[in-house]
C-alpha positions in Angstrom: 43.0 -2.2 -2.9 40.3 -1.6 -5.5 37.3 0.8 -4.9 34.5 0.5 -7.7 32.6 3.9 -8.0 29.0 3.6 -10.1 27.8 6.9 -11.1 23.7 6.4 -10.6 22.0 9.7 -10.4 23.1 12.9 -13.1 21.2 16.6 -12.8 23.0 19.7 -14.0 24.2 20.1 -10.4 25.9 17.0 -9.2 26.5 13.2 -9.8 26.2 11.1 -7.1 27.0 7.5 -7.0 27.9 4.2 -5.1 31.5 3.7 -3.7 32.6 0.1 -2.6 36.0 -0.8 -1.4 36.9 -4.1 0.0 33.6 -4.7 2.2 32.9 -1.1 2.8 30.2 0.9 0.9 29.4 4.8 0.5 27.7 7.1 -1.3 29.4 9.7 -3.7 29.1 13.2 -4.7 31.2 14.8 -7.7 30.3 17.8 -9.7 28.1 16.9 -12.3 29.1 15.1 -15.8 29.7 16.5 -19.3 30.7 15.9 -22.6 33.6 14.4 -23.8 35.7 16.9 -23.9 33.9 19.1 -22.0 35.5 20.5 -18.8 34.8 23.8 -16.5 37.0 24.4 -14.1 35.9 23.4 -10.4 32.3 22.3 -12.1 33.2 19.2 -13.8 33.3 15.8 -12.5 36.5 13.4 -13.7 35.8 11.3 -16.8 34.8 7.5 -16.2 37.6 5.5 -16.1 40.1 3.9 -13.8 42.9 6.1 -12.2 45.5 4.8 -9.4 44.4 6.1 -5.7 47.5 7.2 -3.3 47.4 8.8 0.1 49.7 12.3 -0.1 50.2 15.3 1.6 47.0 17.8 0.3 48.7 21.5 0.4 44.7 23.2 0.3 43.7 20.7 3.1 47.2 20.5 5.0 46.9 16.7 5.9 47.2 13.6 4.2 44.7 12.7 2.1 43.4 10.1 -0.9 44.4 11.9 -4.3 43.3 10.3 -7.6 46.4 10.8 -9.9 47.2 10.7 -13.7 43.3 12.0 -14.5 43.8 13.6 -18.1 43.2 17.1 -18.0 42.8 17.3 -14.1 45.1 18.1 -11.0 44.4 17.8 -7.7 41.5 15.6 -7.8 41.3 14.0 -3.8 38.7 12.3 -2.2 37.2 14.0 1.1 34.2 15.0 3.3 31.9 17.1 2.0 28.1 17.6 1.4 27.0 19.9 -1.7 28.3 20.4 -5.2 30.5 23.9 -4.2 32.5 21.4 -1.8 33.8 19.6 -4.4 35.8 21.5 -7.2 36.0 18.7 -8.9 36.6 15.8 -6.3 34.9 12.7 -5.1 33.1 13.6 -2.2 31.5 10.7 0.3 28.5 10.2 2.8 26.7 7.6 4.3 23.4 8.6 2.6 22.4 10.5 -0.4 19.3 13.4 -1.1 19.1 15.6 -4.0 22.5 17.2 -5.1 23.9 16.2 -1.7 25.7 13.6 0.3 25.1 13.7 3.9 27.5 12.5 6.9 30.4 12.5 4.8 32.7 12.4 7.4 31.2 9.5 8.9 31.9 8.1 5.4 35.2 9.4 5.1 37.1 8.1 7.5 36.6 4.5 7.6 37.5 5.1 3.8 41.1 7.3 4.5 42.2 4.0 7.0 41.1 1.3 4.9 43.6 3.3 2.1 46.1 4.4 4.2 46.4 0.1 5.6 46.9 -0.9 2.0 49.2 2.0 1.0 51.8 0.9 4.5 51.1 -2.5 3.3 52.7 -1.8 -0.1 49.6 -2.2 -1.6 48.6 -0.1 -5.0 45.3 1.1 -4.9 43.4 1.9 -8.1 39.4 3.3 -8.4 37.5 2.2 -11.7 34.4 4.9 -12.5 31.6 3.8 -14.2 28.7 5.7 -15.9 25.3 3.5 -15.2 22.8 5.9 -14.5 19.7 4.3 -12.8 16.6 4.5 -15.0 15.3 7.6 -13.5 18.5 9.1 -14.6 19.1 8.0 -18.0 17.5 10.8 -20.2 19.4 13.5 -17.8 22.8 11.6 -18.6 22.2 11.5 -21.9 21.3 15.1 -22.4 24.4 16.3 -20.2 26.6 14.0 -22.0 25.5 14.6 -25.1 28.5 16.3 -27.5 
C-alpha cells in the first residue's frame, strides 16, 4: 500500500498536510518543520522522505497501531488520532478537516486509515508513506523561514 502525504500549510506550531492512500483521503497534523538537522525532541516533525509503514504493538498506546520505521534520528514515530500540536510528539496525526494548528475528527480519520493498513499488512503487503514538502502559496515564505539553516 502506498500513502502519499503533501505537507501544505507550516507556522511555528504545526504542519498540516494532505494524506491519500489507495482512494481514501485525510488531512494531517505533525509538529511543525525545521532545519536540516534541526530536531527538538517531541516538537519536530519527521524529515520529508519516504519511510516503510507497519502495524505493531504501541507500548504508550497499548494497541496495535501504524508506526513509521527506520526515520533517521527518530523512534517511535506512529500515526494516530489526535487534534493539536501537544498530541503529537512527533507523529502524524489525522482528521477529516483542518483549521489553524489543528486537525479536527481525527478519529473519524483514523480508523478507516488503521483497516485499510492492517488489510494490506495480513495480505502480505509492504506499506511505504512518501512525505513531501509543497507548501501552498500562502505558506511558502513561513516554510522557508522555518526551514531555513
Amino acid at each position: 500500500m502506498e500513502l502519499q502525504l503533501i505537507r501544505r500549510w507550516f507556522t511555528e506550531r504545526s504542519t498540516i498536510g494532505e494524506l491519500a492512500a489507495d482512494g481514501y483521503d485525510c488531512f494531517t497534523l505533525e509538529d511543525r518543520v525545521r532545519a536540516p538537522g534541526v530536531k527538538v525532541y517531541g516538537e519536530t516533525a519527521i524529515p520529508a522522505g519516504r519511510y516503510q509503514v507497519r502495524i505493531s504493538f504501541s507500548p504508550h498506546f497499548q494497541r496495535r497501531m501504524p508506526e513509521v520505521v527506520n526515520v533517521p534520528g527518530f523512534t517511535g514515530i506512529r500515526i494516530h488520532s489526535g487534534n493539536i500540536p501537544r498530541d503529537t510528539l512527533g507523529c502524524i496525526l489525522t482528521g477529516t478537516e483542518r483549521g489553524e494548528d489543528k486537525v479536527l475528527f481525527s478519529r473519524a480519520a483514523f480508523y478507516p486509515l488503521l483497516a485499510r493498513l492492517e488489510a494490506a499488512q495480513l495480505a502480505g503487503e509492504t506499506s511505504w508513506i512518501t512525505i513531501t514538502d509543497l507548501p501552498d502559496r500562502e505558506y511558502l515564505s513561513s516554510y522557508q523561514r522555518l526551514t531555513a539553516a
